[in-house]
Biopython code that builds the backbone (N, CA, C, O; Angstrom):
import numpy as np
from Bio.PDB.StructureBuilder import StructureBuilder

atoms = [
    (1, "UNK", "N", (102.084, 14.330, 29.417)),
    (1, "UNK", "CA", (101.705, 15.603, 29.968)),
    (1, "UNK", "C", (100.746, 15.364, 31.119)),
    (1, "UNK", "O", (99.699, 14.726, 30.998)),
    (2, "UNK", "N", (101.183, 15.929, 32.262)),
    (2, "UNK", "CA", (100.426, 15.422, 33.466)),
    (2, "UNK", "C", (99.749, 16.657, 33.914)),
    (2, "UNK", "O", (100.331, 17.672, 34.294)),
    (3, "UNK", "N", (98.333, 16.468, 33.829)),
    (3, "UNK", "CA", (97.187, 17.531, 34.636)),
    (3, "UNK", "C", (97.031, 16.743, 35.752)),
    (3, "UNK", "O", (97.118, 15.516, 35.812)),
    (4, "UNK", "N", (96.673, 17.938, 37.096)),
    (4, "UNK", "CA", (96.131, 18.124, 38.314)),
    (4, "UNK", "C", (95.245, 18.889, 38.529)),
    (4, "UNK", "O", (95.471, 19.890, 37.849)),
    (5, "UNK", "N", (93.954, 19.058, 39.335)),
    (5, "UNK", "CA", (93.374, 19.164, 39.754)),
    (5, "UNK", "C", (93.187, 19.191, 40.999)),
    (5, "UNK", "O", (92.909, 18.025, 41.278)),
    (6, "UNK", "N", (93.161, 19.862, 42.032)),
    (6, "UNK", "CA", (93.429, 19.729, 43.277)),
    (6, "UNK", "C", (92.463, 19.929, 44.097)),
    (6, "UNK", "O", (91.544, 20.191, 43.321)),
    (7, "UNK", "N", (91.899, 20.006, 45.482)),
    (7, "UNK", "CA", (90.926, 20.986, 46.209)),
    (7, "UNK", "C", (89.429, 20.567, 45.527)),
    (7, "UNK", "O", (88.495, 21.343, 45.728)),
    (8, "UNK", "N", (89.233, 19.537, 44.848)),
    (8, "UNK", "CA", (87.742, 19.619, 44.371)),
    (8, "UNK", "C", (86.584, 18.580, 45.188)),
    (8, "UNK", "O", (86.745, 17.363, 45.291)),
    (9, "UNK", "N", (85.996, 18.957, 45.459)),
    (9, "UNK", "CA", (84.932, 18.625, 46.455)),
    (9, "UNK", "C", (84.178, 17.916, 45.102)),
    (9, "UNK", "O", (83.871, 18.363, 43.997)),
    (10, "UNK", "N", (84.035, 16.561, 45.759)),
    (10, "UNK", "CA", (83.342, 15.567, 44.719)),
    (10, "UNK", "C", (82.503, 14.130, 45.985)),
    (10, "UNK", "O", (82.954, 13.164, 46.602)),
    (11, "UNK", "N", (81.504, 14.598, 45.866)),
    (11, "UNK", "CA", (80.566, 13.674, 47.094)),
    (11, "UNK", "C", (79.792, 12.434, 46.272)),
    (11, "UNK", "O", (79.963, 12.450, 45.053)),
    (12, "UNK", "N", (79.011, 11.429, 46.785)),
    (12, "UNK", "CA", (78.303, 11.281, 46.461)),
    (12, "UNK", "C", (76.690, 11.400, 45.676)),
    (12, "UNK", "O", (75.658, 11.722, 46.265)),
    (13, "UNK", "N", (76.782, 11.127, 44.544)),
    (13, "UNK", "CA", (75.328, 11.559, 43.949)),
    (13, "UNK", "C", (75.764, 12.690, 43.040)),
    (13, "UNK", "O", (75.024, 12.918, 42.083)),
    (14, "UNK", "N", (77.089, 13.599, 43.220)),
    (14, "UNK", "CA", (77.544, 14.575, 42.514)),
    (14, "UNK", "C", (78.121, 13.470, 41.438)),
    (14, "UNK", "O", (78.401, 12.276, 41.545)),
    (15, "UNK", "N", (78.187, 14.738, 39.978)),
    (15, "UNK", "CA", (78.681, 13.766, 38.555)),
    (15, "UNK", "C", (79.977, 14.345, 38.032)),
    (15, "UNK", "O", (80.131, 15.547, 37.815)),
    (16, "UNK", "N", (80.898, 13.416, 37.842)),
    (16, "UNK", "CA", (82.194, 14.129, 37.550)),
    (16, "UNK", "C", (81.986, 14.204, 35.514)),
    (16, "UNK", "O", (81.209, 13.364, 35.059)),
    (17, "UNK", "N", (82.385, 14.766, 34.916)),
    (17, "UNK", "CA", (82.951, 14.784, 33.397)),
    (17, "UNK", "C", (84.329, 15.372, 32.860)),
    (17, "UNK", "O", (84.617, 16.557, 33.028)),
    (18, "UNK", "N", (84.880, 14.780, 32.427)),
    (18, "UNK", "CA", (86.353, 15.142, 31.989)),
    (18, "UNK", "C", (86.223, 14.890, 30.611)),
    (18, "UNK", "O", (85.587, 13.856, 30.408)),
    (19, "UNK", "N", (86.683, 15.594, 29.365)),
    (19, "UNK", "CA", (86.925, 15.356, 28.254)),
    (19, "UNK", "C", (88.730, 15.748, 27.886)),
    (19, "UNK", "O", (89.418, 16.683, 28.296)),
    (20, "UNK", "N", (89.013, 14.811, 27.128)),
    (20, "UNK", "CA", (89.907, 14.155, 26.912)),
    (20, "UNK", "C", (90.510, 13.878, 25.585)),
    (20, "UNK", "O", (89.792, 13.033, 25.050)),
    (21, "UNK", "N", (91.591, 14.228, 24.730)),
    (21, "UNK", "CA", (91.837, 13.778, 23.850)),
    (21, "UNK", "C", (93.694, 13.388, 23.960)),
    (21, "UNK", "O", (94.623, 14.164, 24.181)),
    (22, "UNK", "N", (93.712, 11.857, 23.700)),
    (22, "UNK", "CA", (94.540, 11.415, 23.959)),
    (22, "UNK", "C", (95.584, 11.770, 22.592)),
    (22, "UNK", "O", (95.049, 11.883, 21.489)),
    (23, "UNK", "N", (96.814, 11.908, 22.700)),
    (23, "UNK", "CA", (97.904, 12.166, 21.505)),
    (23, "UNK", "C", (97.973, 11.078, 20.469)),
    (23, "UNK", "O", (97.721, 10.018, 21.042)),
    (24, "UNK", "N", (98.167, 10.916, 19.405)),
    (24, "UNK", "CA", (98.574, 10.055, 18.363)),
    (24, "UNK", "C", (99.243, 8.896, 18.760)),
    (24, "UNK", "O", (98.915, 7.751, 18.450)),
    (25, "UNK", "N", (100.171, 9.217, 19.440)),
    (25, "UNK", "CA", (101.190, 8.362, 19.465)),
    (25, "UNK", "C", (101.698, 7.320, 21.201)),
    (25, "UNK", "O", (102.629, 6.633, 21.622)),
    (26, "UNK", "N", (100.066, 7.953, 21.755)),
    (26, "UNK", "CA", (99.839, 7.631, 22.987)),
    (26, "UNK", "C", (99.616, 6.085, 23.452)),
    (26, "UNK", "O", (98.835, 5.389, 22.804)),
    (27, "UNK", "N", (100.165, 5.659, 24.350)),
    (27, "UNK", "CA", (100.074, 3.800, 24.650)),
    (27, "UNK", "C", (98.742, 3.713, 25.996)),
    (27, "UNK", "O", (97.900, 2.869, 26.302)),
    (28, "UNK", "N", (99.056, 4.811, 26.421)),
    (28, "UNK", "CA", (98.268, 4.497, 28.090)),
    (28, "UNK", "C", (97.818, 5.914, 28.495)),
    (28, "UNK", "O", (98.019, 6.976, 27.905)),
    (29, "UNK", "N", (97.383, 5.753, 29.255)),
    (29, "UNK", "CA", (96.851, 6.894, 30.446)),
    (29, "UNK", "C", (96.483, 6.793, 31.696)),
    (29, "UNK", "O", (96.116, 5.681, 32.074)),
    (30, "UNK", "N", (96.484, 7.608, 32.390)),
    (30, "UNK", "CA", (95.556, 7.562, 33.887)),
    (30, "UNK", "C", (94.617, 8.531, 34.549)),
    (30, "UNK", "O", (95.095, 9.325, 35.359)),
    (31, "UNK", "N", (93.335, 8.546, 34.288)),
    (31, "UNK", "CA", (93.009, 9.167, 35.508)),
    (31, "UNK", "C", (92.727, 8.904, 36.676)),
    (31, "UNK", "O", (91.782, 8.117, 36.703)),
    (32, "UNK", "N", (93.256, 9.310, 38.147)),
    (32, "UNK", "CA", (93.252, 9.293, 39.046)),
    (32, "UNK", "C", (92.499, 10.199, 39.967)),
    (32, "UNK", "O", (92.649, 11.420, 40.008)),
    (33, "UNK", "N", (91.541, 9.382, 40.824)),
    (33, "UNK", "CA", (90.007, 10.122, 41.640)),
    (33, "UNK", "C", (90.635, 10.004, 42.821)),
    (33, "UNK", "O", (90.927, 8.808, 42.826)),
    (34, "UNK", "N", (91.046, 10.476, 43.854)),
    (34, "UNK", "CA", (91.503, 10.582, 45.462)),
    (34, "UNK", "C", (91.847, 11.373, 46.511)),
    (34, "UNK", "O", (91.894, 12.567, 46.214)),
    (35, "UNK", "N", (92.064, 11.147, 47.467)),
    (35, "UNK", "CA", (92.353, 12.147, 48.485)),
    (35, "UNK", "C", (94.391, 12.564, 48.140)),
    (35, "UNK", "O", (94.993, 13.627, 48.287)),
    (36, "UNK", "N", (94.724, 11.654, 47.824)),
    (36, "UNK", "CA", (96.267, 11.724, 47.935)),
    (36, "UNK", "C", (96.627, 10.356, 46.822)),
    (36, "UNK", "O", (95.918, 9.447, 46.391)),
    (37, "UNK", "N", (98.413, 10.803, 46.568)),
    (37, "UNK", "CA", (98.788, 9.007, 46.082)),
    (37, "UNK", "C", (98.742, 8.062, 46.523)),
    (37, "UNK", "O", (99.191, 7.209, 45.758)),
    (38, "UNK", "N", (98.263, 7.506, 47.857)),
    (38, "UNK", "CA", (98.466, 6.682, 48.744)),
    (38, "UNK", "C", (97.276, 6.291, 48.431)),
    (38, "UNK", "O", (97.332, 5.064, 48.361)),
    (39, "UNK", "N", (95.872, 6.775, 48.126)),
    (39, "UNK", "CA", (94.433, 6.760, 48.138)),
    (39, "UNK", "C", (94.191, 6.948, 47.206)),
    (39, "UNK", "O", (94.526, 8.037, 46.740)),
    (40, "UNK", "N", (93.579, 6.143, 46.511)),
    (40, "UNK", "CA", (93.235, 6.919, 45.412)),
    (40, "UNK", "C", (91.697, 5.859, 45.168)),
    (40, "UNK", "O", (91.799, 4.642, 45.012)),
    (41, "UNK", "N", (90.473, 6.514, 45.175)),
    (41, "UNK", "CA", (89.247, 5.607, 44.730)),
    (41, "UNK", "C", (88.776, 5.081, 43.768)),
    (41, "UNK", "O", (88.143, 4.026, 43.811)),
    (42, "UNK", "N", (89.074, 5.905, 42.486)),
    (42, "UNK", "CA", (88.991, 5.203, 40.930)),
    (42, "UNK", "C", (90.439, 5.662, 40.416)),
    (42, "UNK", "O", (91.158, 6.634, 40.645)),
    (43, "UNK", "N", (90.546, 4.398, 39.535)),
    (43, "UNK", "CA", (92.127, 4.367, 38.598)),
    (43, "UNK", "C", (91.639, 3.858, 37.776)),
    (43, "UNK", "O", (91.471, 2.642, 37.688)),
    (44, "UNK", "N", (91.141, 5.108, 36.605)),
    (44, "UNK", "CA", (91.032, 4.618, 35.339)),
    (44, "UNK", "C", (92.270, 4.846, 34.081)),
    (44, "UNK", "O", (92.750, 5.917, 33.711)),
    (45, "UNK", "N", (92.606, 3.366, 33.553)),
    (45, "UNK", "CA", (93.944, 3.173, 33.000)),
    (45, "UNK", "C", (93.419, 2.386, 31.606)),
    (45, "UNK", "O", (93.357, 1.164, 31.464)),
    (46, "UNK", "N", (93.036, 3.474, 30.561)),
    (46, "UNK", "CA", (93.507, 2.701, 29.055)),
    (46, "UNK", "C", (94.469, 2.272, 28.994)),
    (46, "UNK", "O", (95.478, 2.722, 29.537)),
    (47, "UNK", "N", (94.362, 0.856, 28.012)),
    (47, "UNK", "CA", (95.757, 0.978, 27.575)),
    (47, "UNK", "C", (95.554, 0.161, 26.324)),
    (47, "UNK", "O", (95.398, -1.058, 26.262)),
    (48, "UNK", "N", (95.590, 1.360, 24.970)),
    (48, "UNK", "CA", (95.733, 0.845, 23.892)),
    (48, "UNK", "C", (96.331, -0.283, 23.101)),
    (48, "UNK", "O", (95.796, -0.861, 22.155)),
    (49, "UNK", "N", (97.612, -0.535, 23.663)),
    (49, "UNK", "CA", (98.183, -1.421, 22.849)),
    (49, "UNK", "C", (97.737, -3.007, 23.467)),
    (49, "UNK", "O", (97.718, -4.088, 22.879)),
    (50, "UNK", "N", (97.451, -2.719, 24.654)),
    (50, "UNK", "CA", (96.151, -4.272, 24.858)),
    (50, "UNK", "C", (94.653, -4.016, 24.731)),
    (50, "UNK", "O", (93.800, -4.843, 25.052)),
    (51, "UNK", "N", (94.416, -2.881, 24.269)),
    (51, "UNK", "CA", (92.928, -2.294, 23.745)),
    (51, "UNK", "C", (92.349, -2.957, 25.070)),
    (51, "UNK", "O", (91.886, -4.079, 24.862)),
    (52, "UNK", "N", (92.296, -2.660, 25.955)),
    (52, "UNK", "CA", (91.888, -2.869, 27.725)),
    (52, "UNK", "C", (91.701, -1.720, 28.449)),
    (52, "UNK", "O", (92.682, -0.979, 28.403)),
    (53, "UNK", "N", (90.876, -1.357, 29.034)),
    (53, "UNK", "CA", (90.852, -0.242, 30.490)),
    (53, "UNK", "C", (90.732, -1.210, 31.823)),
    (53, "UNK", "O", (89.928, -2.102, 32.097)),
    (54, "UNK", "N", (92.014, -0.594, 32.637)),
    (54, "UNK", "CA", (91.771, -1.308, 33.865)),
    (54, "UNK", "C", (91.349, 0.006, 34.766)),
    (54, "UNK", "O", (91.659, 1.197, 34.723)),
    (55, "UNK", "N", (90.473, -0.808, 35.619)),
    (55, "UNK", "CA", (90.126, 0.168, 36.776)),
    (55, "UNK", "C", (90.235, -0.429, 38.049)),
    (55, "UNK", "O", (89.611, -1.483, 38.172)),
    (56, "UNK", "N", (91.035, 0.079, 39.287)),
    (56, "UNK", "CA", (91.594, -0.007, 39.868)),
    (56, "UNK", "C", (91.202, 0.564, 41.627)),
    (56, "UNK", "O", (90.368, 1.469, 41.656)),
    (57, "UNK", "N", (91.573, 0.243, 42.576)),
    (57, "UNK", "CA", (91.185, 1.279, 43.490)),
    (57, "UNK", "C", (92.923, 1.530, 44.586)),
    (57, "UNK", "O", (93.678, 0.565, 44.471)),
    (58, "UNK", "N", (93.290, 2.329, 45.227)),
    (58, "UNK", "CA", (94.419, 2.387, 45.943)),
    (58, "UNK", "C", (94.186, 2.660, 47.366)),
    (58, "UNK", "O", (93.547, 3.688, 47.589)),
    (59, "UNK", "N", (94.543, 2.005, 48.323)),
    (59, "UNK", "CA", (94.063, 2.374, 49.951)),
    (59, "UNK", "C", (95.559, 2.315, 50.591)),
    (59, "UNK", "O", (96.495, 1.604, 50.225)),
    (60, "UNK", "N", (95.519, 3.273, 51.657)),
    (60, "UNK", "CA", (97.350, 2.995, 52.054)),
    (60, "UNK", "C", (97.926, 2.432, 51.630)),
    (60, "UNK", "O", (98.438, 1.511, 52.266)),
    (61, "UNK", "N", (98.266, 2.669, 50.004)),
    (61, "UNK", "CA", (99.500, 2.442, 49.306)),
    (61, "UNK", "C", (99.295, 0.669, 48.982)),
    (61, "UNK", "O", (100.271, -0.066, 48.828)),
    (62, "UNK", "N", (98.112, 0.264, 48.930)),
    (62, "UNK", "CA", (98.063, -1.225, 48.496)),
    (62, "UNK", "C", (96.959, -1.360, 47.657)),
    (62, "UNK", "O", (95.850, -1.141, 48.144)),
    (63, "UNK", "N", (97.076, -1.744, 46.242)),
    (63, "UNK", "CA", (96.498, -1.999, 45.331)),
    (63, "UNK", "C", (95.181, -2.692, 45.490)),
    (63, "UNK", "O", (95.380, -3.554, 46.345)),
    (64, "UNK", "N", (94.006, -2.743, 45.118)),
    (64, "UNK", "CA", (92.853, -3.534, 45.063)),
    (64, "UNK", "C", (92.699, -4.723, 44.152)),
    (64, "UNK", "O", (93.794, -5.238, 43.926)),
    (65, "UNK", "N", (91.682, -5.329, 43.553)),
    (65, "UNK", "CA", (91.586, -6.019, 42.423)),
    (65, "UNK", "C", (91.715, -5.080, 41.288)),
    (65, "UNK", "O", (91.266, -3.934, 41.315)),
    (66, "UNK", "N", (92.415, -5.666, 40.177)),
    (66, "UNK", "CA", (91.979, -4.721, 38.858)),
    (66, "UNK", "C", (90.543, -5.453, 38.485)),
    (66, "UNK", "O", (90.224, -6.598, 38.808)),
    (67, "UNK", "N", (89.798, -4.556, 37.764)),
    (67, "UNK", "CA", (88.614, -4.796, 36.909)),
    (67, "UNK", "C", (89.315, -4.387, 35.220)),
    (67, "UNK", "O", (89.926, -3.371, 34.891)),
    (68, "UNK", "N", (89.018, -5.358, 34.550)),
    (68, "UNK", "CA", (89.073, -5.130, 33.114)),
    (68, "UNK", "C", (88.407, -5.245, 32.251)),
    (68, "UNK", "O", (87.705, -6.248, 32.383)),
    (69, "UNK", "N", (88.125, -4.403, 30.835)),
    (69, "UNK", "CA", (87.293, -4.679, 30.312)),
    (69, "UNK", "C", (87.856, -4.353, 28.916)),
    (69, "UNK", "O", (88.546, -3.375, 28.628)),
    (70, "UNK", "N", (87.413, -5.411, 28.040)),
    (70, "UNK", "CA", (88.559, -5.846, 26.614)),
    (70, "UNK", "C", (88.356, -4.546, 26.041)),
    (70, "UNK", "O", (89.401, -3.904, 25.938)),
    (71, "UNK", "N", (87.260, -3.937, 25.616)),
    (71, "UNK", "CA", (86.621, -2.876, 25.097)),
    (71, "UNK", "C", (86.980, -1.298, 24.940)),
    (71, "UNK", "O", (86.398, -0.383, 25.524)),
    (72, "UNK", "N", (88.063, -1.173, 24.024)),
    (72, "UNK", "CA", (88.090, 0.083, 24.007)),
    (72, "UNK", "C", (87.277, 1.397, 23.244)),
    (72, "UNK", "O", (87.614, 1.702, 22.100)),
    (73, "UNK", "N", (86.503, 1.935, 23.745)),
    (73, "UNK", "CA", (85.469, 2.582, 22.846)),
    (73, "UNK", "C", (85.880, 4.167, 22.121)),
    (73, "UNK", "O", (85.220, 4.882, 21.366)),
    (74, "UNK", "N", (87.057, 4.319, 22.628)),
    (74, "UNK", "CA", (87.744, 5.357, 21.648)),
    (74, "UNK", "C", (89.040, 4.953, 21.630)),
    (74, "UNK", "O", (89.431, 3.938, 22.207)),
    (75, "UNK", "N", (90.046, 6.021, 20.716)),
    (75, "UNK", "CA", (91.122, 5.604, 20.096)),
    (75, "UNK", "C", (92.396, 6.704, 20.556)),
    (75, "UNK", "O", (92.160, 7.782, 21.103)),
    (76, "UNK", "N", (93.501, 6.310, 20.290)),
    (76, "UNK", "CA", (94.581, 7.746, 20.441)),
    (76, "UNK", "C", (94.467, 8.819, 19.477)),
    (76, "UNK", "O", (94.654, 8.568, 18.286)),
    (77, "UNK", "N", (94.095, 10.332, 19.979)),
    (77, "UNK", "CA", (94.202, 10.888, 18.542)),
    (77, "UNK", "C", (92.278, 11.288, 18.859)),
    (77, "UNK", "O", (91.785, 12.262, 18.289)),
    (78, "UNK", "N", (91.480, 10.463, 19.731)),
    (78, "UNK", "CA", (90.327, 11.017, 18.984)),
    (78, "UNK", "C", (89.876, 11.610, 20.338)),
    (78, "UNK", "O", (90.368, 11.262, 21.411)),
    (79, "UNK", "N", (88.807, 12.623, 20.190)),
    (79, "UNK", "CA", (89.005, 13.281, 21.810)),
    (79, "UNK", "C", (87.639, 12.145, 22.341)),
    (79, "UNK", "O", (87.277, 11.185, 21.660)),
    (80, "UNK", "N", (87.201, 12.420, 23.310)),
    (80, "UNK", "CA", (86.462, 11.019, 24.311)),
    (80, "UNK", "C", (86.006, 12.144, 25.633)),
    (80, "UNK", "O", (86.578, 13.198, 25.909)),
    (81, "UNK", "N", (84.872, 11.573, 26.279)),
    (81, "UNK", "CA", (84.321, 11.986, 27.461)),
    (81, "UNK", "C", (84.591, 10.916, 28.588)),
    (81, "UNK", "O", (85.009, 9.811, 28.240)),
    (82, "UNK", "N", (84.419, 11.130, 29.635)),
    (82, "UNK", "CA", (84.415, 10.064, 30.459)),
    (82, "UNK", "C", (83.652, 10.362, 31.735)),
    (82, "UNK", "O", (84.018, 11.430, 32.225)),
    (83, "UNK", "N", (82.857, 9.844, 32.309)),
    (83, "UNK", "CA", (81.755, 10.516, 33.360)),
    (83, "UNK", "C", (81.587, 9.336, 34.351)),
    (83, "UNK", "O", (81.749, 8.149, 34.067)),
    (84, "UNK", "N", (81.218, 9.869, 35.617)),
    (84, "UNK", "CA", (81.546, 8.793, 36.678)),
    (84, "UNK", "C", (80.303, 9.450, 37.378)),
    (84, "UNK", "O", (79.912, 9.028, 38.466)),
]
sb = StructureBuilder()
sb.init_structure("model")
sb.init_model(0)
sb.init_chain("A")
sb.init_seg("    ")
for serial, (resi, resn, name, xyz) in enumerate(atoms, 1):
    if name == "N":
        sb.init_residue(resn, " ", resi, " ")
    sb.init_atom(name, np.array(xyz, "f"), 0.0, 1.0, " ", f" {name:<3s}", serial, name[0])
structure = sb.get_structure()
């Protein structure tokens, strides 16, 4: 199930929060911070079944380094915050 958000003015020093509860039977996710698909500044990507979040950045359509981190601190099924 894919949410959008569109039109939101998000600057520096401003704090984003999204709460979140992922489905039971869920493997992955994405949230995506950007101007467009081509751009995108944070790519945050659980992914349960390697219990990993990668985070990511996108600039004209070319991938950055991933950052990973083994640590998953919630589960599918349980709801979660996430703040940037």
């Amino acid at each position: 199930h894919l949410q959008k958000v569109k039109n939101m003015t998000f600057k520096e020093g401003h704090e984003f929060k999204i709460r979140i509860k992922p489905k039971d039977d869920c493997n992955t996710f994405a949230i995506n911070i950007g101007h467009d698909s081509e751009n995108i500044a944070m790519h945050f990507n659980p992914r349960f079944s390697d219990n990993t979040i990668v985070c990511n950045s996108l600039s004209g359509g070319c991938w950055g380094d991933e950052q990973c981190e083994g640590i998953l601190p919630f589960s599918p099924g349980e709801e979660c915050k996430v703040c940037w």
